[in-house]
C-alpha positions as CSV (number, residue, x, y, z in Angstrom):
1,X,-28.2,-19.9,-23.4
2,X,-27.0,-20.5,-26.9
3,X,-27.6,-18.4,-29.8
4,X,-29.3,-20.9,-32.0
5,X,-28.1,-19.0,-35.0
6,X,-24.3,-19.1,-34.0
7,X,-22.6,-22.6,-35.9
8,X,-20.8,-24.3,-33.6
9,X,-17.4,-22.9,-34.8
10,X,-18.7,-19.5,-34.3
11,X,-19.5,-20.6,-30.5
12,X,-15.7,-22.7,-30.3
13,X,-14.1,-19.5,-31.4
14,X,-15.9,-17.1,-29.2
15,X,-15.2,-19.5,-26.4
16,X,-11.3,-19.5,-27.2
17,X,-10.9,-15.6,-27.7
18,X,-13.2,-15.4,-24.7
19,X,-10.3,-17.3,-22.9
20,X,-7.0,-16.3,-24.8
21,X,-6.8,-19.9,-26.2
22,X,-5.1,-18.3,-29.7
23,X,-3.2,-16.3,-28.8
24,X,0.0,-18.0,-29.5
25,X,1.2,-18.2,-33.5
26,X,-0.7,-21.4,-34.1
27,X,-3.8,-19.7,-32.6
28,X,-3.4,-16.3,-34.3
29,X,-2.7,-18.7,-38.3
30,X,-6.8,-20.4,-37.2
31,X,-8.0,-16.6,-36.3
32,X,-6.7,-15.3,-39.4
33,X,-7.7,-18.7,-41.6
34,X,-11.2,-18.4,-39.9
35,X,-11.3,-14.7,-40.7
36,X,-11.1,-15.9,-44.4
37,X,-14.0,-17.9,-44.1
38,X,-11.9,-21.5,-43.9
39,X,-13.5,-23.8,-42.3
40,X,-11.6,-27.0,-43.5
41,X,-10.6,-30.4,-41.2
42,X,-7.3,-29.1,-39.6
43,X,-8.7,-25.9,-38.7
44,X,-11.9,-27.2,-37.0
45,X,-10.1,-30.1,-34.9
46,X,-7.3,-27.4,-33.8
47,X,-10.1,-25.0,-32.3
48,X,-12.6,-28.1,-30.9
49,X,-9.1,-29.8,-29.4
50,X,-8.1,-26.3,-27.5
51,X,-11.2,-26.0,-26.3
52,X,-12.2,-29.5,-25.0
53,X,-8.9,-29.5,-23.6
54,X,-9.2,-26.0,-21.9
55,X,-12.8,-27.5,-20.4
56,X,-11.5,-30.5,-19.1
57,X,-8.9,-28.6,-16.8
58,X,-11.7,-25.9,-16.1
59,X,-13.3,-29.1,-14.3
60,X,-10.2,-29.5,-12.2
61,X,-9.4,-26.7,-11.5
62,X,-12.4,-24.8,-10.3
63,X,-13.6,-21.9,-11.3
64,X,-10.4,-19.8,-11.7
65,X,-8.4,-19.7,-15.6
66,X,-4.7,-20.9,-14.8
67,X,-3.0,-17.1,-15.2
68,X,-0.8,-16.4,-18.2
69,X,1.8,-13.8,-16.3
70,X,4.9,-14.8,-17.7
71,X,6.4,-11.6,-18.4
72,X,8.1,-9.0,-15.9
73,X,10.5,-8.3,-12.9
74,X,8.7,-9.5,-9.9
75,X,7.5,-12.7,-9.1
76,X,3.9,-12.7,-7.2
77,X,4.8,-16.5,-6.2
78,X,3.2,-19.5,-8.2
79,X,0.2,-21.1,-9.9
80,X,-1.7,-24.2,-8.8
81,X,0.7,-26.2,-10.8
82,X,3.7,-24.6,-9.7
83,X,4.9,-22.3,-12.3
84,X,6.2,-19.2,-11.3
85,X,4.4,-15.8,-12.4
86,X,6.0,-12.7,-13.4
87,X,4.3,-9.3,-13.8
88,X,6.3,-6.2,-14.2
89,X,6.8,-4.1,-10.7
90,X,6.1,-0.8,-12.1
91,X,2.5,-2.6,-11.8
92,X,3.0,-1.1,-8.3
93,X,3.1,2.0,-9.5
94,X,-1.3,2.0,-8.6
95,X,-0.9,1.0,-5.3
96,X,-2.3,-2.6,-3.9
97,X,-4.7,-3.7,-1.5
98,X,-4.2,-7.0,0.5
99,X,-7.1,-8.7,2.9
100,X,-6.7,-11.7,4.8
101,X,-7.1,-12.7,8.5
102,X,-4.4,-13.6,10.8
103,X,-2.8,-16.6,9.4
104,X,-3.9,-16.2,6.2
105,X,0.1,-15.3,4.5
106,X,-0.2,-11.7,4.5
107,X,3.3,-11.0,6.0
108,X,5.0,-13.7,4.1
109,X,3.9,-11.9,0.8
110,X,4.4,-8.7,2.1
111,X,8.4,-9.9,2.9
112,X,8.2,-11.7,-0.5
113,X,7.8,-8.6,-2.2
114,X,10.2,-6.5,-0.4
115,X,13.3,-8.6,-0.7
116,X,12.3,-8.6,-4.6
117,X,11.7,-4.3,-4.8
118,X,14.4,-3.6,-3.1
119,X,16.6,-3.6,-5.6
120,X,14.3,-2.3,-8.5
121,X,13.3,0.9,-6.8
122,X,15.5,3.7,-5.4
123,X,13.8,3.6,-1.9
124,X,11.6,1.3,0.4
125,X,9.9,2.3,3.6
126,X,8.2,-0.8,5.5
127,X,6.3,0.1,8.4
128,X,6.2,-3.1,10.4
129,X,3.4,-2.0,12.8
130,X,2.6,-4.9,14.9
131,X,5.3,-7.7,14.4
132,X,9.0,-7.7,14.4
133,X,9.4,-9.8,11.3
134,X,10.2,-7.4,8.7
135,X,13.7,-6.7,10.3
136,X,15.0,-10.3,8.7
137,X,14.0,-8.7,5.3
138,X,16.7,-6.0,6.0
139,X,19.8,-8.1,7.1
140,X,18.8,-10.4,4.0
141,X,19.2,-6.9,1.8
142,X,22.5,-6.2,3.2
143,X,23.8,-9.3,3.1
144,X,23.1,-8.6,-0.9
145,X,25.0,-5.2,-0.5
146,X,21.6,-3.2,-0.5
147,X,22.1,-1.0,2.5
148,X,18.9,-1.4,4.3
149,X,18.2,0.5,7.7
150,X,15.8,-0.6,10.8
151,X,14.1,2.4,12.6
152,X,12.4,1.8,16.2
153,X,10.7,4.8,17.6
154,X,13.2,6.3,19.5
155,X,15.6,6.3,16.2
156,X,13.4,8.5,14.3
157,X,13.7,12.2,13.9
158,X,10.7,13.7,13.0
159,X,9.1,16.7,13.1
160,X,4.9,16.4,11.8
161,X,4.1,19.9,11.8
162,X,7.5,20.4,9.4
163,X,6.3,21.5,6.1
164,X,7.1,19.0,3.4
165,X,9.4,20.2,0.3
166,X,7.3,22.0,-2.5
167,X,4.2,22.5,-0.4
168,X,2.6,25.4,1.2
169,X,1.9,26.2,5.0
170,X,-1.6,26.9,4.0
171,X,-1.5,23.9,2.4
172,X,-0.3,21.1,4.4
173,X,-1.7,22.9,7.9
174,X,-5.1,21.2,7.2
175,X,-3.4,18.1,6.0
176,X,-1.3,17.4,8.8
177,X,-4.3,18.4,11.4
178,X,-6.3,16.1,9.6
179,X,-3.2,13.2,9.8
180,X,-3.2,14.3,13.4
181,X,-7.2,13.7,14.5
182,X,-7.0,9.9,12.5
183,X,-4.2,9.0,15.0
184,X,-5.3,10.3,17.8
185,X,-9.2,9.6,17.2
186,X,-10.1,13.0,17.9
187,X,-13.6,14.5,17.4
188,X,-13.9,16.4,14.4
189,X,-13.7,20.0,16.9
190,X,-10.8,19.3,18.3
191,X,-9.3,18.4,14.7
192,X,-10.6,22.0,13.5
193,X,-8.5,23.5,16.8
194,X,-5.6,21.6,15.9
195,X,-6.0,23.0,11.8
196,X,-6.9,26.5,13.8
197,X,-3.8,26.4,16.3
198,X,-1.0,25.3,13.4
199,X,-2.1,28.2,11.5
200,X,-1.6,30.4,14.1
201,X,1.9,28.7,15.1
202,X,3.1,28.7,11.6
203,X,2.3,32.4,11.6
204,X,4.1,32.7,14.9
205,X,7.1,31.5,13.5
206,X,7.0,32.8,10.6
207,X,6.6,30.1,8.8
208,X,3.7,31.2,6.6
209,X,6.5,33.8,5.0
210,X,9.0,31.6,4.7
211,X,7.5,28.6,3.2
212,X,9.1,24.7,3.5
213,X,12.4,26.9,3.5
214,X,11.8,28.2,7.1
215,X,14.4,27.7,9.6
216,X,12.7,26.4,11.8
217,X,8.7,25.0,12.2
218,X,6.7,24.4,15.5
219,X,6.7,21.3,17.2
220,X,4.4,18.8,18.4
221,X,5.2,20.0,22.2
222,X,4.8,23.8,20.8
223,X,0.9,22.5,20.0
224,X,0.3,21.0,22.9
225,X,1.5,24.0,25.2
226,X,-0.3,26.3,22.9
227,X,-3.8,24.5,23.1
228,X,-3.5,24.0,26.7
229,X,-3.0,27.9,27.3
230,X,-6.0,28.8,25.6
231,X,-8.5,30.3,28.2
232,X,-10.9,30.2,25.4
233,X,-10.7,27.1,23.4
234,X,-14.0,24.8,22.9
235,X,-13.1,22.6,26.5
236,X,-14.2,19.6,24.9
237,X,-11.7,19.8,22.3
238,X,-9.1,21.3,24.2
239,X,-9.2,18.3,26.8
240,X,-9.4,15.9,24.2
241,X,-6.2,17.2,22.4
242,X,-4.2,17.4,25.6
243,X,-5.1,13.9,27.0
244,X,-4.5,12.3,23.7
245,X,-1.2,14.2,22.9
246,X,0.5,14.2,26.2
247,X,1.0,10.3,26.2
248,X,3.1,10.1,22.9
249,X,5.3,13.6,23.8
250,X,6.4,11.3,27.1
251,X,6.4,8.2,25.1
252,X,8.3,9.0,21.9
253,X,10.7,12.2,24.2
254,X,13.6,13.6,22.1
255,X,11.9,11.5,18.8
256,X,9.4,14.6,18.2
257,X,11.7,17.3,19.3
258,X,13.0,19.1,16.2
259,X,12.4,22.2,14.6
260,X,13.3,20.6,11.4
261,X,13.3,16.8,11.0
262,X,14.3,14.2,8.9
263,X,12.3,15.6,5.8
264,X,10.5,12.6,3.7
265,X,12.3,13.7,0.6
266,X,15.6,12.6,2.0
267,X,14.1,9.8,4.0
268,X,12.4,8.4,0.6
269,X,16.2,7.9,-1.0
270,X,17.0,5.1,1.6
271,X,15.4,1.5,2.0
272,X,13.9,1.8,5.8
273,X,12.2,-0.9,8.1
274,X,10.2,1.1,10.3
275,X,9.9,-1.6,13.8
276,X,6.8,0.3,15.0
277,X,4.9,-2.8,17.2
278,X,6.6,-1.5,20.8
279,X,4.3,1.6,21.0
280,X,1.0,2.5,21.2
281,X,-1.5,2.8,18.7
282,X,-2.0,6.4,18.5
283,X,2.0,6.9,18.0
284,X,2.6,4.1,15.4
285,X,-0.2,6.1,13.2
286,X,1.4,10.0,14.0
287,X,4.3,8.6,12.7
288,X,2.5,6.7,9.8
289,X,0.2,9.2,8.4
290,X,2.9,12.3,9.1
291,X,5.5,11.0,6.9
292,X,3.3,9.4,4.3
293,X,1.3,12.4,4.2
294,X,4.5,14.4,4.0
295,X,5.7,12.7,1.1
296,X,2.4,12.5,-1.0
297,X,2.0,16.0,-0.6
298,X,5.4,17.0,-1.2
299,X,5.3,15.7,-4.7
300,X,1.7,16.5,-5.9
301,X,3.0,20.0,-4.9
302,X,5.9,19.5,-6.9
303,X,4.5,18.6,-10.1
304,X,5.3,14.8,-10.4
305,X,3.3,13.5,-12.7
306,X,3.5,9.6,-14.6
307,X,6.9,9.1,-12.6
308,X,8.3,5.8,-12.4
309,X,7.7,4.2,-9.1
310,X,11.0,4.8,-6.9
311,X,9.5,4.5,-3.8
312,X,7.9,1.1,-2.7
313,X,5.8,1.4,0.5
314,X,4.3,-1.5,2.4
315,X,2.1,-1.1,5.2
316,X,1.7,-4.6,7.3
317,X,-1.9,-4.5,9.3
318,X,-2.7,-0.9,8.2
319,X,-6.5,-1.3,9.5
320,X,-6.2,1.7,11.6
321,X,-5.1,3.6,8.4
322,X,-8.0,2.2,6.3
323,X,-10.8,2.6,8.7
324,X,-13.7,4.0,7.4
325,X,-13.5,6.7,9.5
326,X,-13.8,10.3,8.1
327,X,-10.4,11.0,8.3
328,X,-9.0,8.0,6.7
329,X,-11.1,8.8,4.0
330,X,-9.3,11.9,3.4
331,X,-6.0,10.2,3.3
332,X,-7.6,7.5,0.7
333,X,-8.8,10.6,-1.2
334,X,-5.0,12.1,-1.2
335,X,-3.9,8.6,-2.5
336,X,-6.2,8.9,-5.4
337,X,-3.8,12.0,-6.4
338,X,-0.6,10.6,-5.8
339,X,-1.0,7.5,-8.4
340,X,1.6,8.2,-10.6
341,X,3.9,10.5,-8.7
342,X,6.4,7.5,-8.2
343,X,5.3,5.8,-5.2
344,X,3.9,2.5,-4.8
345,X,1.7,1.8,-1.7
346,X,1.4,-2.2,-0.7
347,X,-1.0,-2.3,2.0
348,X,-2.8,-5.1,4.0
349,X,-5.7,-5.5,6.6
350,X,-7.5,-8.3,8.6
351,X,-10.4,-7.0,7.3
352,X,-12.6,-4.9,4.3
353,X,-13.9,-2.3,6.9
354,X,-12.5,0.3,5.1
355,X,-13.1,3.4,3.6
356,X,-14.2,3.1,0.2
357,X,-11.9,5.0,-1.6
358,X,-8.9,2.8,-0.7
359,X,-10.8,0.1,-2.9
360,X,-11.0,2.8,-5.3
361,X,-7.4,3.9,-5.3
362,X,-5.6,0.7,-5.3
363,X,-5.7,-1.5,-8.9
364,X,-3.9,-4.2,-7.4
365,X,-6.0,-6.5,-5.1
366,X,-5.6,-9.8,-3.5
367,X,-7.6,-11.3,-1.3
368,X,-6.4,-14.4,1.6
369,X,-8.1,-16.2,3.7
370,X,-11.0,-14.4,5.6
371,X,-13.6,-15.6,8.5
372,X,-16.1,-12.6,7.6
373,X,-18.8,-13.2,5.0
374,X,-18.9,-9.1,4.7
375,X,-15.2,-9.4,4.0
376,X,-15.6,-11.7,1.2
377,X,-18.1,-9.6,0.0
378,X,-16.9,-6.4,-0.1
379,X,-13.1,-7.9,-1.8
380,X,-15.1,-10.6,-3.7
381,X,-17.5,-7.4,-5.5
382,X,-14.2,-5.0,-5.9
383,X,-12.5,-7.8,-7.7
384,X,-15.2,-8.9,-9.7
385,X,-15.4,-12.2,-8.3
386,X,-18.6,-14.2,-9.3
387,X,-20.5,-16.3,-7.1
388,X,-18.8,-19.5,-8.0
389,X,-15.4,-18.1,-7.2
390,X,-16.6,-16.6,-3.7
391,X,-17.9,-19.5,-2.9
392,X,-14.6,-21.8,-4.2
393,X,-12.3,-18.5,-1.8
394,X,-14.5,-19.7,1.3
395,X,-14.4,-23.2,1.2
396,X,-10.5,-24.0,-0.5
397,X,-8.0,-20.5,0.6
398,X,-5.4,-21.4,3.2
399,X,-2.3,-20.0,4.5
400,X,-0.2,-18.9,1.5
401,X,-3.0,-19.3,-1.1
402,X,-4.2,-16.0,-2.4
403,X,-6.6,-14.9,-4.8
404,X,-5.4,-11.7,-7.2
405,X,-6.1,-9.1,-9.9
406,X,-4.3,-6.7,-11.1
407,X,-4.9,-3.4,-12.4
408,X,-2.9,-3.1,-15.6
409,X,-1.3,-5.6,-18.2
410,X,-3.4,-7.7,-20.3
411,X,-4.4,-10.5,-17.8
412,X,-7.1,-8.5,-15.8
413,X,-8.8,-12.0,-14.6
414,X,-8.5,-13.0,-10.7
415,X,-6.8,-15.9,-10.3
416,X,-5.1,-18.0,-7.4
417,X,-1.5,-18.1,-6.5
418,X,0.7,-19.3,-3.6
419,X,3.1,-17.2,-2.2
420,X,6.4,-19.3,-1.0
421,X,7.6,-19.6,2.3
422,X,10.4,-17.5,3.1
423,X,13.1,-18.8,5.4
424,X,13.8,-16.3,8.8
425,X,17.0,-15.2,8.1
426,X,19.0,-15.6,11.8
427,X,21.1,-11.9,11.1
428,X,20.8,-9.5,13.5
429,X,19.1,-6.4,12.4
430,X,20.8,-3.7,10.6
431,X,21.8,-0.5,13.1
432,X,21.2,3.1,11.9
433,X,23.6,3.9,9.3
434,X,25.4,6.9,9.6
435,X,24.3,8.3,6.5
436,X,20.8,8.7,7.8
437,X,22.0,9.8,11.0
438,X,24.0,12.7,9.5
439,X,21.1,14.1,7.9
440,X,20.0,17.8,8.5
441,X,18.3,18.5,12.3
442,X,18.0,21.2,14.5
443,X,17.0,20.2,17.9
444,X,14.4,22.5,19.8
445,X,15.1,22.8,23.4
446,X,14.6,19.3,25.8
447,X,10.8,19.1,26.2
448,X,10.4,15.3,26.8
């Protein structure tokens, strides 16, 4: 309702700084003539023009302001009139949040923004989990000269139980048992045996002495023989270890079998397409959560604090890391204390089942295309849409179309943007560079 006390160039003016309609030098000359209390002919039709004018295309447009993102060194794609919008990419710095259904673009943006941030940031992992598309990205990078590597799961070299660099046995043991139960949906017993049984391998090798400097840590295979051996270990959870583990030791073989790994520290200094889709659930989220657990932890413990991003993650149909399971809320409670520590997490999901604190933790969000009226609703209240715009993202999103807000910068209003098409690049795939092969292993003896 109107203030019947307010004149009507109180209201106009409201309305414009309401809507950043003077902000530009013309704009800020009526603030500051209106601050003197001026009120002449020029100053009145400038304001009432801006206004009407700002209405009118309001009508048109629908219920979202046309952005003003002009500024920055990524490009999110385009507004409804085709101007391109810029935001800086340190933005990513808060970590983003994408939902959409199948369809709805999410894998085109997600390639949009990794041909951009690879050559802005110092290292890129993309774990392609259930496609083969991101591997185009990388033969576009090197084609540029920006070495770019694809990793399928018998390339990788890792060791989970390996404790990251800076952090403590005692403290990444319930960490990576914890990582451990979300991928291989144990019950939350058998997750306690897994915490209990690491301790007590970590001891056996004497790795709670030595620290991340140990020569040599236990091994996934070293777990499993362990917990199986146990006359006296809860059945329940013994079984449900066992059964779960055994299919990814024959699965991934020699992939698991390293006292020391590729460690996520060196691993984060390279730009890496992870091709994850040819293996089973469980595996594709061990290797996941291990090595982004890894690395989060390795620089909370090591003090990083208001970085600058140098490590661009992006996570295509994560829904199994955002469930809103128990334990993925532990790892969305881990990314609440890595914002800031230099990495920037770009996730997306089909849908807004997910554990709360990953709408918490991520200040980017952008919402696609959706078939769920709980989906819209959950995005649609974390964004701040109002009911007009919910309704507007239900009836007029397609393929491409997204709506977005971001967490920092002065624009803080959703709006709608379309993300180009990207052309599939026909290069093969980048092999393993030797410079990732060469780094430090040690082998434990054939298990697989």
């Amino acid at each position: 309702m109107r203030d019947p006390e307010l004149s009507e160039m109180v209201r106009l003016r409201l309305y414009a700084e309401q809507h950043r309609l003077i902000d530009d030098p013309l704009g800020n000359a009526v603030r500051q003539v209106l601050d003197a209390g001026v009120e002449d002919e020029f100053i009145s039709d400038e304001l009432r023009g801006r206004v009407r004018k700002h209405r009118i295309a309001r009508a048109f447009a629908g219920p979202f302001e046309t952005p003003r993102l002009e500024g920055g060194d990524l490009c999110l794609g385009t507004d409804l009139n085709g101007r391109l919008l810029w935001m800086p990419s340190q933005f990513m710095n808060g970590h983003s949040l994408t939902v959409g259904n199948s369809g709805s673009g999410k894998t085109t943006k997600s390639k949009f923004n990794i041909v951009q941030m690879a050559r802005l940031v110092g290292g890129l992992w993309a774990f392609d989990l259930r496609k083969a598309e991101f591997a185009s990205t990388a033969a576009a990078q090197n084609a540029q000269g920006l070495e770019t590597t694809v990793l399928r799961p018998h390339d990788v070299k890792l060791n989970p139980l390996q404790v990251p660099e800076g952090s403590s046995p005692g403290a990444w043991a319930p960490r990576i048992a914890e990582a451990i139960g979300l991928a291989l949906r144990l019950p939350p017993r058998a997750t306690k045996l897994v915490h209990t049984r690491i301790l007590m391998l970590f001891d056996e090798f004497g790795v709670m002495a030595q620290g991340d400097q140990a020569e040599r840590f236990p091994t996934l295979f070293d777990l499993r023989e362990s917990v199986a051996a146990d006359r006296h270990a809860h059945p329940a959870a013994k079984h449900a270890l066992v059964d779960s583990l055994d299919p990814i030791l024959l699965s991934l073989g020699q992939s698991l079998a390293f006292y020391r790994g590729w460690s996520s520290s060196d691993l984060a200094r390279f730009r890496i397409v992870f091709e994850l889709g040819a293996i089973g659930e469980a595996a594709k989220d061990l290797i996941l959560t291990s090595i982004l657990s890894a690395e989060f932890m390795s620089r909370v413990a090591r003090g990083y604090s208001n970085a600058p991003m140098d490590l661009f993650v992006v996570c295509d149909e994560a829904g199994s890391l955002l469930s809103s399971s128990a334990h993925a809320a532990g790892l969305s409670d881990l990314l609440g204390l890595v914002r800031g520590t230099g990495i920037g997490l770009d996730l997306s999901t089909q849908t807004a089942n997910i554990a709360p604190g990953f709408l918490s933790n991520t200040a980017n969000k952008f919402l696609g295309r959706v078939g769920s009226a709980t989906d819209l609703e959950t995005i649609g209240n974390a964004m701040g849409l109002t009911s007009e715009q919910r309704r507007w993202a239900c009836q007029n999103l397609t393929p491409g179309l997204f709506i977005g807000q971001l967490g920092e910068g002065e624009w803080r209003r959703p709006f709608v943007f379309r993300v180009p098409s990207l052309q599939r690049s026909t290069a093969a795939a980048a092999a393993v560079p030797n410079v990732i092969r060469n780094l430090p292993l040690l082998p434990s003896p054939n298990r697989s």
